[in-house]
Structure formats: structure tokens, C-alpha cells
ZAKOL-509325 format. One line per field, with one value per residue (C-alpha): residue number from 1; residue in three letters; x, y, z. Coordinates in steps of 0.2 Angstrom, whole numbers. Example, Ala and Ser with C-alpha at 12.3 -4.5 7.8 and 13.67 -1.06 7.14 Angstrom:
k <- 1/2
r <- Ala/Ser
east <- 62/68
north <- -22/-5
up <- 39/36
//
This chain:
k <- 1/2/3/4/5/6/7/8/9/10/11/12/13/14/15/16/17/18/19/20/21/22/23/24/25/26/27/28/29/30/31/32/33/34/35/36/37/38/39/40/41/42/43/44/45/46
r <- Unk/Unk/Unk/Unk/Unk/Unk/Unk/Unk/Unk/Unk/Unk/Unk/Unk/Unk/Unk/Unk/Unk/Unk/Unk/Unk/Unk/Unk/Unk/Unk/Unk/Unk/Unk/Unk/Unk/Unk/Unk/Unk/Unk/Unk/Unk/Unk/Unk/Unk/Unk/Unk/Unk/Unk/Unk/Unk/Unk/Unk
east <- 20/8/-7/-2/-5/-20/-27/-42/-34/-17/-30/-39/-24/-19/-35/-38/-19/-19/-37/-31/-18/-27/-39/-22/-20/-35/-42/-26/-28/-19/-15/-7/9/17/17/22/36/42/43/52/65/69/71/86/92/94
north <- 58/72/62/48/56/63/47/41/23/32/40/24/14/28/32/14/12/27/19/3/10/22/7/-7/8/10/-6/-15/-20/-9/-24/-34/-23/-28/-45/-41/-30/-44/-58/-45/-41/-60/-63/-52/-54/-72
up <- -112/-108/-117/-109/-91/-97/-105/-94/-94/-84/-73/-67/-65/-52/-43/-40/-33/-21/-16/-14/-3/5/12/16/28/35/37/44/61/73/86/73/69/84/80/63/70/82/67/56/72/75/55/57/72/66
//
């Protein structure tokens, strides 16, 4: 397990998944999220 953590494949995998996440965060549009919000009320309201 612990050369598995530190195997440069593992390492990648991670640094590109917390980057990717990192830039769904910040490049989302701020304006959009209410609208989002307002579909995801009425699915379950329904």
C-alpha cells in the first residue's frame, strides 16, 4: 500500500483530480447556481 501512494502514477492521478476540482470550482459561473438550485427544488418538490 505505501509504494502504491508513493508511486508517481498515484500521485498524478491525484494532482490532476484535486486540480480538475479545484478549477469546476472556480470557473463555474456564480449566477448559474440559482437556477440550478431552482430545477433541483422543483425535481423534488414534484
Amino acid at each position: 500500500m505505501r509504494a502504491m501512494i508513493r508511486s508517481d502514477l498515484f500521485r498524478n492521478f491525484v494532482g490532476g483530480f484535486l486540480l480538475g476540482a479545484a478549477a469546476l470550482v472556480a470557473l463555474s459561473p456564480a449566477d448559474g447556481t440559482d437556477t440550478l438550485k431552482a430545477k433541483i427544488e422543483a425535481i423534488y418538490k414534484a
